[in-house]
N, C-alpha and C positions, 0 to 999 in steps of 0.2 A: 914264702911266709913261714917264721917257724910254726914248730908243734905247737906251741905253746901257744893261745890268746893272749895270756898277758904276761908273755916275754917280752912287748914290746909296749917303751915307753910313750903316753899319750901324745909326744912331741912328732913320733915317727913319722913318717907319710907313707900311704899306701896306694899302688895303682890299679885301677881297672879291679877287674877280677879279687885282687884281695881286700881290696877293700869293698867289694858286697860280697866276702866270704864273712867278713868281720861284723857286717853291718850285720849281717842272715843272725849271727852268735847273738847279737847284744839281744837286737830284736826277739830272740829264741827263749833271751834271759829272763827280759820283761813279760812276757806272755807268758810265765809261771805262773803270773798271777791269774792269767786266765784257769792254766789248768787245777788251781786252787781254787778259783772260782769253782769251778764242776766241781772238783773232788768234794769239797764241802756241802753245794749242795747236792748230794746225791748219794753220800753217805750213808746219813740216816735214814735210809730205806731201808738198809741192814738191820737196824737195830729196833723198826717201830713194834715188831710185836714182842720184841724181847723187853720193852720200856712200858709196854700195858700193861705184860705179866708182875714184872719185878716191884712195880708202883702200884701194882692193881686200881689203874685207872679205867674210866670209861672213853666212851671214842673221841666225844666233845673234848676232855680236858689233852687229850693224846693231839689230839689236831692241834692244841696248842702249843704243846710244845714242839711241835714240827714247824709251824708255821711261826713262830715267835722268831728265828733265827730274819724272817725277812722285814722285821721291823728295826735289826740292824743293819741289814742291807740298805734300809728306805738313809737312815741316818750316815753311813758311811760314804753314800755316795751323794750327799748334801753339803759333806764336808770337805772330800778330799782335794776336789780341785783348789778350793780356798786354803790348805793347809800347802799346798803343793805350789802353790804360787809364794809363799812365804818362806817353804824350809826349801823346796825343790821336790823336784821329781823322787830320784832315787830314795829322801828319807821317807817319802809316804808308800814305795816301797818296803823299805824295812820296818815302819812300823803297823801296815797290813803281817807283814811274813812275822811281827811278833802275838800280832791278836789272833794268828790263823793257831801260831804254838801254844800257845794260852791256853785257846778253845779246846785244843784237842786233849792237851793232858787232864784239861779241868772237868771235859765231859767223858771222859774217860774212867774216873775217877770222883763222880759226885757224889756229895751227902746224902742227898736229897735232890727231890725232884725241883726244888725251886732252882737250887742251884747249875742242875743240868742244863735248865733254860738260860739261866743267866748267861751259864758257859756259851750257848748256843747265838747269843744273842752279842755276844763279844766276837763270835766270828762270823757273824752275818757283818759287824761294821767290816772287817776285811774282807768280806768279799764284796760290799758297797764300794771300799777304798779300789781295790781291785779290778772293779768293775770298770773305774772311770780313771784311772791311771794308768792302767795299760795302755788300752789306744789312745791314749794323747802322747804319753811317751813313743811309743813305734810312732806314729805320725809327725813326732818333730827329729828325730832321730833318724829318719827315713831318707834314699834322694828320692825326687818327687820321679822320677821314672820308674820307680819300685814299691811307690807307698800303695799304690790298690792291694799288690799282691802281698806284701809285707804286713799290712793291717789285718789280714785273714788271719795271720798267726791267730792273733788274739781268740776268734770262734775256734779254729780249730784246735786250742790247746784245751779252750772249755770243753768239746765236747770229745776229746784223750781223755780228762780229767774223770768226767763223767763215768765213762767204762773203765779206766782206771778203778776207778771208786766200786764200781758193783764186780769188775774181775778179784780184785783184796777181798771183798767181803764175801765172795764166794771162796775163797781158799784157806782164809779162817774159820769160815762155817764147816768146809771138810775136817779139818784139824782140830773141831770142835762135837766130834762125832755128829756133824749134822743139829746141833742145839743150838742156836742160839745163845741160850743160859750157859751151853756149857763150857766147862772149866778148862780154860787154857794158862798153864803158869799161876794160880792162883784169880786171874781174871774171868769175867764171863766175856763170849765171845762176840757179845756187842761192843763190851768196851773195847777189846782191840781192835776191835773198826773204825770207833771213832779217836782211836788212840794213833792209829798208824800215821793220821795225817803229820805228823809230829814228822816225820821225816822228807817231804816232799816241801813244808813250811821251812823248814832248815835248808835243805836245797835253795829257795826260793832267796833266802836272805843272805845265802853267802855269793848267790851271783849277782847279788845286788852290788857285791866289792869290787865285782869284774868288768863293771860296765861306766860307761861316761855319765855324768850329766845333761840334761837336755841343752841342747847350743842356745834353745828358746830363752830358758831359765838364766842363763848363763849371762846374756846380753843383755834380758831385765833387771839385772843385778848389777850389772856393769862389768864384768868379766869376759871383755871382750877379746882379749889372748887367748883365754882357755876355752873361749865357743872356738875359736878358728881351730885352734887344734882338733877340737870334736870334731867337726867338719870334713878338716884334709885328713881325719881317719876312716869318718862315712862316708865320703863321698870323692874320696882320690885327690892327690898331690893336684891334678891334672886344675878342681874347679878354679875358679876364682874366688879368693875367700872373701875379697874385703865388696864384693858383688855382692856374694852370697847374706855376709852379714846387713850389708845394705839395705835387701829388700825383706830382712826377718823384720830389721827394728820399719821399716817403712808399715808391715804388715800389723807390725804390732801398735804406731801409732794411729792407722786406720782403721783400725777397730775400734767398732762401737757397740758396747756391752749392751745389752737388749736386756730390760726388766719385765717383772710379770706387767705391769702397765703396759706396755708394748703389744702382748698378746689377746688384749682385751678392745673393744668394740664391731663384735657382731651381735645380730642377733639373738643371739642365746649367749651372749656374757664373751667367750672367746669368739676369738676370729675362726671364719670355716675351714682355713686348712689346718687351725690347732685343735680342731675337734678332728678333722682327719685323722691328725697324726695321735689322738689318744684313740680313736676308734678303731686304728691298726695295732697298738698295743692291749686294750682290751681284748681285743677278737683274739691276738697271739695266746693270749692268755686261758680265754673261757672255750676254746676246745679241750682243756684239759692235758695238757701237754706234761703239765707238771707232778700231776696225777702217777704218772709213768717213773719218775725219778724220785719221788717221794715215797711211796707207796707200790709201785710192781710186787716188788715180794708179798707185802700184806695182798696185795688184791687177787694175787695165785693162790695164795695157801686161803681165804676166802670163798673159793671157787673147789676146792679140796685137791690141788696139788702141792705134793708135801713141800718141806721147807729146802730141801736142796735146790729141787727142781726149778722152785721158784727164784731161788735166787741164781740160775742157772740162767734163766729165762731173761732177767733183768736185766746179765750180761751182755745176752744176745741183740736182747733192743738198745745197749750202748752201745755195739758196733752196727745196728744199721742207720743210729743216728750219725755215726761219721761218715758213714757212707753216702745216705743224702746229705750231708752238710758238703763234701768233695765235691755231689755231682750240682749242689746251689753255687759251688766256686767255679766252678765251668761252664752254667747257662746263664747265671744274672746276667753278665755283660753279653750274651750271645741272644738269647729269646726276649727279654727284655723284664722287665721286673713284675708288672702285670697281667701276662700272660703265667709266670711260673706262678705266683700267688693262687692266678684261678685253677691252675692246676693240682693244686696244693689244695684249695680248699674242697675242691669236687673231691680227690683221692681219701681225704680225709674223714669228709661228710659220710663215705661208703664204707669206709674200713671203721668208723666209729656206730652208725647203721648194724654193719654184724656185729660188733662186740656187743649192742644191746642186745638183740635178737636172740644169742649163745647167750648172755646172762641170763636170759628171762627162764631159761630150762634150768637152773641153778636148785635144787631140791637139799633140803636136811634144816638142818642148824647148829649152833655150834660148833665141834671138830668135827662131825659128822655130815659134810656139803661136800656135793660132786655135781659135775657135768656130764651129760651124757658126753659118748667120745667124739661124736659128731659134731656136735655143739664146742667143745674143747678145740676140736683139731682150729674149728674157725675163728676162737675165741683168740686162740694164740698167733694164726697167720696173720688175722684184721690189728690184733695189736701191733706188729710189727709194721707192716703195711701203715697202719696210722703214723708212728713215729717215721715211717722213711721218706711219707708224702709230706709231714711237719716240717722234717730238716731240710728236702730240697726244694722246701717253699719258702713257710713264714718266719721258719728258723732264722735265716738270713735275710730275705727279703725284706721284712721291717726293719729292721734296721739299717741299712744301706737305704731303703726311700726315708726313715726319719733324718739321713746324716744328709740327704740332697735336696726334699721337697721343699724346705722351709727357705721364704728369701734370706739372704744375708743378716740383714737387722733385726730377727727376730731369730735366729736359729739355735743360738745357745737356751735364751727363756723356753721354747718353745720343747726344745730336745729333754729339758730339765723336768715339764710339765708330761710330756708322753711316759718320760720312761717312769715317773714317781704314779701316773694312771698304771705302768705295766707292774710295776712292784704291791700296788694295790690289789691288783685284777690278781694277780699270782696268790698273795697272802687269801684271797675270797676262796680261790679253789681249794687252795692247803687246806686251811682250815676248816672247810666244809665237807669236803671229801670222806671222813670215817664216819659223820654224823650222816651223813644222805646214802652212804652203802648201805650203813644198816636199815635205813628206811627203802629203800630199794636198788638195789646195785644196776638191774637194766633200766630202771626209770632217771637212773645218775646219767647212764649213758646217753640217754634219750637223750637229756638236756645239751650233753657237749655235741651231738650232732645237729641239733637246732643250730646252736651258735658256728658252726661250723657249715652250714647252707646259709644261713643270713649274712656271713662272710663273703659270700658269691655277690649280691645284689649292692650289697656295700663294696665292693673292689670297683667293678665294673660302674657305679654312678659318681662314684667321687674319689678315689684315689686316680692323682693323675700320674703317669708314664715318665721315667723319669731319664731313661735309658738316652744317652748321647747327648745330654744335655748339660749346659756349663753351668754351676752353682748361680753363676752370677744371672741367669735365665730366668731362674725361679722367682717372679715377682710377686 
């Protein structure tokens, strides 16, 4: 193979080994979008007490503009498949990688606080588009002997993206003598936080030139030469292309699109396993997971460690989220999906359990709040420990039971409806989250370890075990 990826014209053929070196590349390219997905949201945790000060807002209106970015999340990812069946894969690529550019120069650089939101709310659709673009492309772009492992890209670039995002914003905060506000190059050092993304969104859009079209899109369109070439580039000289193309359009004429009518007649308005699958997206949600990537820094410097530290700290909990998210890509398919869940919810319940406990010692007000250090040291271990038992549980695991549980004929509607309840359930914590600290920060935490034990009795009576089972099972 040469150096170069794209030395080599789409016509080439590649065998065995080089071509899942090639496939590893494209796949690598697409899942940028993942790590823009993290990058973005997790950003502004950098910057939310620097956006209280500078606007002198209170916590209500502050939670709005954090949380406003995911009502263009809820929209971007309503639209993107329908856009993407229309232009293709790679342009809802490119025009994600131009709202993510937009966003960043625009909240980089606001008037006003309206417009900060607005910015914000322009790259929540990219990372909605993002969201649901990437893993359809890796998944059609994939050979299917490679697609479990190849489809992790996706999480795992999110949560790179993540510590990505808080390692930057710790390193412009040193470069910013430790201020927030302060002045880098004429900027404050919030903005360049939310400015850098500007570079990783450029990344993202120029490897969108490097890479094929989906064979999927290709064949829907009638471009059936240039899917076979995508093909004998994924998946070696060796397959059979005109097989291969056989059983896409076969797949694609056997499908049958499932409407929200589809998902309706049980008892309570949906069918019971599409309240399952919102009740697994809920639950991911209202332990507060998102609390951690929104907010860490404001919740350290709240508890009175200063502003480096804390952003030091926020670091650390983005590397032990890749760390459980690694060891959820090594047990899903080994322990089974419900047994890590309930793993995951007990670690969770305990390590959320002390971080109330150490809040409740929380003494002052204003800049004047400390922990004793006894209360600290567990305040900072339990948080950790909470996010590592998240990632190697329900980080992954809902999502991998909402992509199998549902049968065939309902699974697109159904996937549609869980994840728009998790985009919902996520926007309830954001935004509640600085209004309910200030009314009590160990009574906040109380609450996510309720929901995080009700998680236990809810795994164990109705989510069913999904592990070694052929989609086609699930009736």
């Amino acid at each position: 193979m040469s150096s170069s990826v794209g030395a080599r014209t789409p016509g080439d053929q590649r065998e065995g080994a080089d071509a899942l070196v090639y496939v590893v590349f494209i796949t690598a390219a697409a899942a940028m979008g993942g790590f823009l997905f993290g990058y973005d949201s997790s950003v502004i945790n950098g910057a939310v007490e620097a956006i209280r000060d500078r606007y002198d807002i209170g916590s209500a209106t502050l939670a709005q503009v954090v949380a406003i970015a995911l009502i263009g999340c809820a929209v971007g990812a309503a639209i993107a498949g329908r856009i993407a069946d229309r232009i293709g894969r790679i342009w809802v690529m490119r025009i994600a990688a131009a709202l993510f550019t937009c966003s960043a120069i625009g909240s980089a650089l606001p008037f006003a606080l309206w417009d900060l939101a607005m910015w914000r709310v322009i790259g929540g659709i990219g990372i909605g588009m993002a969201s649901v673009i990437g893993p359809a492309y890796i998944a059609e772009v994939s050979p299917p002997a490679y697609r479990g492992r190849l489809a992790s890209f996706q999480q795992a670039a999110i949560v790179v993206g993540i510590a990505t995002s808080q390692l930057v914003n710790f390193a412009i905060l040193k470069m910013a003598g430790s201020e927030q506000r302060g002045k880098i190059g004429g900027l404050e050092a919030w903005q360049w936080m939310l400015g850098v993304m500007v570079v990783p969104a450029a990344l993202y859009f120029l490897f969108s030139f490097t890479i094929p079209e989906s064979p999927r899109y290709l064949i829907s369109v009638g471009k059936v030469d240039k899917a076979k070439e995508v093909l004998s580039e994924v998946e070696g000289s060796s397959s059979n292309l005109d097989q291969r193309v056989a059983e896409i359009k076969l797949a694609m004429h056997t499908e049958t699109r499932s409407t929200f009518k589809d998902l309706l007649g049980g008892k309570l308005g949906f069918l019971p396993i599409v309240w399952i699958g919102i009740g697994l997206s809920v639950f991911q949600q209202l332990v507060g997971i998102n609390v951690v990537f929104y907010y860490s820094a404001t919740l350290w410097q709240s508890v009175g460690i200063d502003p480096s530290s804390s952003f030091f700290y926020s670091f650390t909990t983005s590397i032990i989220n890749i760390v459980g998210t690694v060891i959820a890509m090594v047990l899903v398919d080994r322990i089974g999906r419900k047994p890590l869940a309930l793993i995951g919810s007990a670690g969770m319940a305990i390590s959320l359990a002390l971080e109330a406990w150490a809040f409740s010692y929380k003494t002052g007000s204003g800049d004047n709040v400390s922990l004793p250090h006894a209360q600290g040291i567990v305040a900072l271990v339990s948080a950790h420990t909470f996010v590592l038992f998240f990632a190697l549980s329900w980080g992954v695991v809902v999502w991998v039971l909402l992509g199998e549980m549902f049968p065939n004929r309902l699974r697109a509607a159904a996937l549609g409806v869980a994840a728009s309840a998790q985009w919902i359930a996520n926007w309830v914590i954001t935004a509640s989250f600085p209004s309910l600290a200030d009314w009590n920060l160990s009574g906040t935490y109380v609450i996510y370890t309720a929901f995080a034990v009700l998680s236990i009795p809810f795994v164990l009576k109705w989510v069913p075990e999904t592990k070694g089972k052929a989609l086609e099972e699930m009736g």
